[in-house]
C-alpha distance (Angstrom), angle and dihedral (degrees) to the residues before:
residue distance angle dihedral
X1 . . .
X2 3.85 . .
X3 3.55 118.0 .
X4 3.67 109.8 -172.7
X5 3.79 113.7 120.0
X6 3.41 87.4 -119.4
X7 3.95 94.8 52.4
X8 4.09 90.1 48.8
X9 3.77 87.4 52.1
X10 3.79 92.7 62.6
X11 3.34 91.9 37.1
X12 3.45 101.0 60.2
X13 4.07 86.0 39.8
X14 3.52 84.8 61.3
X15 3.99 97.2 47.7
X16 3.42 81.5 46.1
X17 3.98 98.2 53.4
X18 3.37 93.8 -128.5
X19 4.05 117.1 139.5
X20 3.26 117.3 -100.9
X21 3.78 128.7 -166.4
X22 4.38 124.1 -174.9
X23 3.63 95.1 -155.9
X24 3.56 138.9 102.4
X25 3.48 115.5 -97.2
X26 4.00 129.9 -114.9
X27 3.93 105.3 -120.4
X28 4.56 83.1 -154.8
X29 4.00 85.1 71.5
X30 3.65 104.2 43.5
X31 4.05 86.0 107.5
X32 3.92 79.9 77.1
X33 3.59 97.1 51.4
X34 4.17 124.4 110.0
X35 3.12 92.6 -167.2
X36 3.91 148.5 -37.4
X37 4.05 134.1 -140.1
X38 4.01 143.1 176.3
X39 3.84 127.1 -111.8
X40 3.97 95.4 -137.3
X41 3.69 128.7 170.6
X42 3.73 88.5 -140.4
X43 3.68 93.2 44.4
X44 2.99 117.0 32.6
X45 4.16 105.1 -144.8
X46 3.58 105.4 -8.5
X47 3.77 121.1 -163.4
X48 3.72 121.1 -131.2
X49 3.50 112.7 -140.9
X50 3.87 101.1 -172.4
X51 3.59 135.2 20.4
X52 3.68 117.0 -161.3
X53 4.10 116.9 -158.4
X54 3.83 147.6 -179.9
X55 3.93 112.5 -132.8
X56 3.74 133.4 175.7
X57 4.35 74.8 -17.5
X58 4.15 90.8 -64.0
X59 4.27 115.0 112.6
X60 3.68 109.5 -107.7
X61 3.88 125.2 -166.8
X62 3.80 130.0 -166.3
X63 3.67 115.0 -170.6
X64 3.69 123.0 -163.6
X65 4.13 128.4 -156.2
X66 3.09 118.8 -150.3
X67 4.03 127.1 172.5
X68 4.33 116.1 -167.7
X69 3.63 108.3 -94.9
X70 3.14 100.4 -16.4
X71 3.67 93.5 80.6
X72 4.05 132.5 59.8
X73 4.01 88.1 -112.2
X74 3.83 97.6 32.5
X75 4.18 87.9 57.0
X76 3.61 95.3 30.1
X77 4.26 80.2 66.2
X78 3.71 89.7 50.3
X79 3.67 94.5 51.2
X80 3.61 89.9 49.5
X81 3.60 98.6 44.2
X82 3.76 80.7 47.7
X83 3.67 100.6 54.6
X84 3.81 94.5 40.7
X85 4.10 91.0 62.7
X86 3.91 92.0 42.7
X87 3.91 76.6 55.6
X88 3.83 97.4 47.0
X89 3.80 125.3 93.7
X90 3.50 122.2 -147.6
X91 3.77 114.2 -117.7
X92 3.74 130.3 -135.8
């Protein structure tokens, strides 16, 4: 059983059954994208809310809503944070 943040992300993706690709993302499709986050030790699955980008040498910005649980992000941090203290032993 893998327990990096990361790891339980895609895990509970997975139990979830939603897609999910380990590879770095093209920037020239992010017009597609629902959403984005970051696998963080400290946060667990952090949601990006905007994602600022050069193309053909012009700004670009993608901006993201997202509302707690409600949304595929928003519960997909739940879950996470979820799974992570069913995971977690109590010390002392």
């Amino acid at each position: 059983m893998c327990q990096s943040s990361a790891c339980i992300g895609v895990q509970v993706c997975r139990r979830e059954g939603i897609q999910v690709r380990l590879e770095a993302p093209s920037i020239y499709s992010v017009d597609k994208w629902q959403g984005a986050a970051i696998a963080s030790t400290s946060r667990l699955l952090l949601p990006v809310h905007v994602i600022e980008y050069q193309k053909e040498s012009k700004p670009h910005k993608k901006q993201f809503q997202y509302s707690k649980g409600r949304s595929l992000l928003g519960r997909l941090e739940q879950l996470v944070l979820a799974e992570v203290e069913h995971c977690s032993e109590t010390l002392g």
